[in-house]
C-alpha positions in Angstrom: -164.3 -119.9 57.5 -167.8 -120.8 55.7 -169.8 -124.3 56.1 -169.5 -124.5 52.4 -166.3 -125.4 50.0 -166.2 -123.2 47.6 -165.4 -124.4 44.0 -161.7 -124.6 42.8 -160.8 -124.0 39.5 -160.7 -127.5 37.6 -162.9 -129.2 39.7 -166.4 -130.3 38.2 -169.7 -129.3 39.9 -173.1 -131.4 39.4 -173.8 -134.3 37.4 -171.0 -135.1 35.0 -171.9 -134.3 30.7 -171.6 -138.4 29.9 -174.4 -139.2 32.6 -176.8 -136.3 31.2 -175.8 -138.0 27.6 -176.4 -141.5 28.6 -179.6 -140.7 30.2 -180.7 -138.8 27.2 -180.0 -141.6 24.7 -181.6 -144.6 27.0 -184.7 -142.3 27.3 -185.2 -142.0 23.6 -184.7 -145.2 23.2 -187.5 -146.5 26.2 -189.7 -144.1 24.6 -189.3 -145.9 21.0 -189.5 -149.2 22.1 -192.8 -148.7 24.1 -194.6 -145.9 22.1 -193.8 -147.6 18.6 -193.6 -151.3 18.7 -193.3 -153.7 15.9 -196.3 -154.8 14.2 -197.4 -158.1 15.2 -198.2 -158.7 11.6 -194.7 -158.2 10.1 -193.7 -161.5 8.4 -190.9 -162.9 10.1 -187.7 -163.2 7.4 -185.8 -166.4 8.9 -183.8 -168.6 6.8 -185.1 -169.4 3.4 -187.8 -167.0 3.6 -188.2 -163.9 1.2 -189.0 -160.6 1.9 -190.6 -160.2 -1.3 -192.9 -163.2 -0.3 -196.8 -162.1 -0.7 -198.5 -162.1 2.6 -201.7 -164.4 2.4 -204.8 -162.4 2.5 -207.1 -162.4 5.8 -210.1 -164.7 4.8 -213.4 -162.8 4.4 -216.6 -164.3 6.3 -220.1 -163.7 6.0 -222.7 -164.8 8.6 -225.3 -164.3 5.6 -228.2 -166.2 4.4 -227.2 -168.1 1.2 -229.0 -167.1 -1.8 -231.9 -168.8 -4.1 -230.0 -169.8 -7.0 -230.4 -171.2 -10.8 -227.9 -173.4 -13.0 -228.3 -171.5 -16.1 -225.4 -173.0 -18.4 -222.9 -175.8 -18.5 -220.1 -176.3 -20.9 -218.6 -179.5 -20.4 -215.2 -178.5 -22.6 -214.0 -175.7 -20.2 -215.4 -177.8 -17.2 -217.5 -174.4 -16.7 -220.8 -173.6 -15.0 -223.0 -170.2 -14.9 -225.1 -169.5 -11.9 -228.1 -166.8 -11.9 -229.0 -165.3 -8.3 -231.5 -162.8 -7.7 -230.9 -158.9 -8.8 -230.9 -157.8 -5.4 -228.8 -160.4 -3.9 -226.0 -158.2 -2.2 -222.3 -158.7 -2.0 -222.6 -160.5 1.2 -224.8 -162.9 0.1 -222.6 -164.2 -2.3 -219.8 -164.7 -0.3 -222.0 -166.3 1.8 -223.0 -168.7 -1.2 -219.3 -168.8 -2.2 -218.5 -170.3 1.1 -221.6 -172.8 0.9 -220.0 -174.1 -2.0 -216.8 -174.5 -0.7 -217.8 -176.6 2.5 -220.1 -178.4 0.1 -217.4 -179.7 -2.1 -215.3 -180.8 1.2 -217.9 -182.9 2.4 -219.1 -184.1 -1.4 -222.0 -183.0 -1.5 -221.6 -180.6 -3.9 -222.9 -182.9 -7.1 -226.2 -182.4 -5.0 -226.5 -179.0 -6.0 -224.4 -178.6 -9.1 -223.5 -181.0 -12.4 -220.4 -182.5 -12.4 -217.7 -181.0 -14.0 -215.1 -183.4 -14.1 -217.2 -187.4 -13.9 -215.0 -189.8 -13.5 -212.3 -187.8 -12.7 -210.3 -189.9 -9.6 -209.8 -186.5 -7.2 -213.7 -186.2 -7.4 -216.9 -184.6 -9.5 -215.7 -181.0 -9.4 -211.3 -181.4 -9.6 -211.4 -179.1 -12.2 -214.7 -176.4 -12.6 -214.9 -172.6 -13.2 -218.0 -171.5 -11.1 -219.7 -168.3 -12.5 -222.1 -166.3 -10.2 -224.0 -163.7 -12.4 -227.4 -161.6 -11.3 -228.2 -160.4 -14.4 -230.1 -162.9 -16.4 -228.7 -161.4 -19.6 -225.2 -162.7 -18.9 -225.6 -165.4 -17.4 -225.1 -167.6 -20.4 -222.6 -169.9 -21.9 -221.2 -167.3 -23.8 -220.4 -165.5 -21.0 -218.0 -168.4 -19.6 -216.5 -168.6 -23.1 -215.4 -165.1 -23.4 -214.0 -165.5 -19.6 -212.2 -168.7 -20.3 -210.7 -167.2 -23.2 -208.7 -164.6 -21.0 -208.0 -161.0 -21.2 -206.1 -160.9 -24.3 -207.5 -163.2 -26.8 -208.0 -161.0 -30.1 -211.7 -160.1 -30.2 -212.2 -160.2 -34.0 -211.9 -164.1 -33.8 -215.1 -163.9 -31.9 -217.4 -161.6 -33.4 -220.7 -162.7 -31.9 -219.8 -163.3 -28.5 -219.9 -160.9 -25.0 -217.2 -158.9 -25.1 -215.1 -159.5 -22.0 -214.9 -156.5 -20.7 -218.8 -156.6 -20.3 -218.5 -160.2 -18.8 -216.1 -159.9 -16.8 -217.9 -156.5 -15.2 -221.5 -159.0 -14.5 -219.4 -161.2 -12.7 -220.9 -161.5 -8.9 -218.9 -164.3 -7.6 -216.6 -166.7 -9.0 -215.1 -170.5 -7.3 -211.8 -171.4 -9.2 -211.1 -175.4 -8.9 -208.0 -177.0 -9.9 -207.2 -179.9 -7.4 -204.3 -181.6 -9.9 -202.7 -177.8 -9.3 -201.3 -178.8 -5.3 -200.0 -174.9 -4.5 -203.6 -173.3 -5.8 -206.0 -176.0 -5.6 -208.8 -173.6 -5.1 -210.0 -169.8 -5.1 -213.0 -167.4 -4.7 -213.4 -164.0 -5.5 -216.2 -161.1 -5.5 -216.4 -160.1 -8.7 -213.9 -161.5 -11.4 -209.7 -161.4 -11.9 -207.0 -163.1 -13.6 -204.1 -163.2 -11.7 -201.9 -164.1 -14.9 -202.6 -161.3 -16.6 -203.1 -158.6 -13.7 -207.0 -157.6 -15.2 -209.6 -157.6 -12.2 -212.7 -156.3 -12.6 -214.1 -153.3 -10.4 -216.1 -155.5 -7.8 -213.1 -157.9 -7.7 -212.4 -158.6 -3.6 -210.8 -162.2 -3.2 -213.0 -164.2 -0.5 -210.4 -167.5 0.0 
């Protein structure tokens, strides 16, 4: 008689079908888990959240000197004020000066530097100011902020004699948005020039805070 059994006719041999099966879908799914995790960036959806809800931007940072700069216009009316910096002041420099102006209006001592936009006003000097960065001194004028101020689609053939805003909005360096009596966009900087209203940003436009 021989040491080993042979096999009978209905009986299994080996590792049963289920087990290989099993293994087989646990594997595939080990292998998911650790080779493709979730990104630790996704925005969590829990109650009342949307998932169409914009994702704020990471905030750009410059270790940068802060540029020499000029005040080369004011216009009181659109609480507006046009700043010239050298030609060859690079994009990093005026982020740099962007955030100088920032942490100079937290600790007040922006009027220092700048005219007052808003005097008077009871949430401080500069509640309300458009802040135009130019570095060509052939736009940096008051009629530069007036054709910005007026927006993106305000008919040009009311204003015959002024920059067209196209042409404005493309010698735009740097621009600091204030609006403290607005409490969900109280402030914002950019590289370059944009209007969020009406979707038009110019080709330098990179938003800094």
């Amino acid at each position: 008689m021989s040491d080993q059994e042979e096999p009978t006719e209905g009986r299994r041999v080996g590792i049963h079908p289920l087990i290989v099966v099993f293994g087989l879908i646990f594997g595939l799914w080990l292998f998911t888990t650790l080779m493709i995790p979730k990104s630790k960036n996704t925005p969590a959806y829990g109650p009342g959240a949307s998932p169409n809800a914009t994702v704020p931007l990471p905030r750009i940072m410059s270790s940068d000197l802060v540029p020499i700069f000029t005040v080369t216009g004011k216009i009181p009316s659109i609480h507006s004020i046009i700043i010239l910096v050298p030609q060859a002041t690079t994009d990093s420099q005026v982020i740099a000066l962007l955030q100088s102006l920032q942490k100079s209006r937290l600790n007040h001592s922006l009027e220092g530097q700048l005219p007052a936009t808003t005097p008077g006003d009871r949430l401080g000097a500069f509640a309300i100011a458009d802040i135009y960065i130019f570095s060509d001194k052939q736009y940096a004028n008051p009629d530069s902020a007036k054709a910005l101020s007026r927006g993106a689609h305000a008919p040009g053939e009311f204003y015959p004699s002024s920059i067209p805003y196209e042409v404005a909005m493309e010698n735009v360096r740097g621009h600091y948005a204030i609006n403290l009596h607005n409490n969900t966009k109280p402030e914002q900087a950019s590289l370059g020039f944009g209007e969020d209203a009406t979707g038009v940003y110019s080709k330098r436009y990179q938003r800094v805070f």
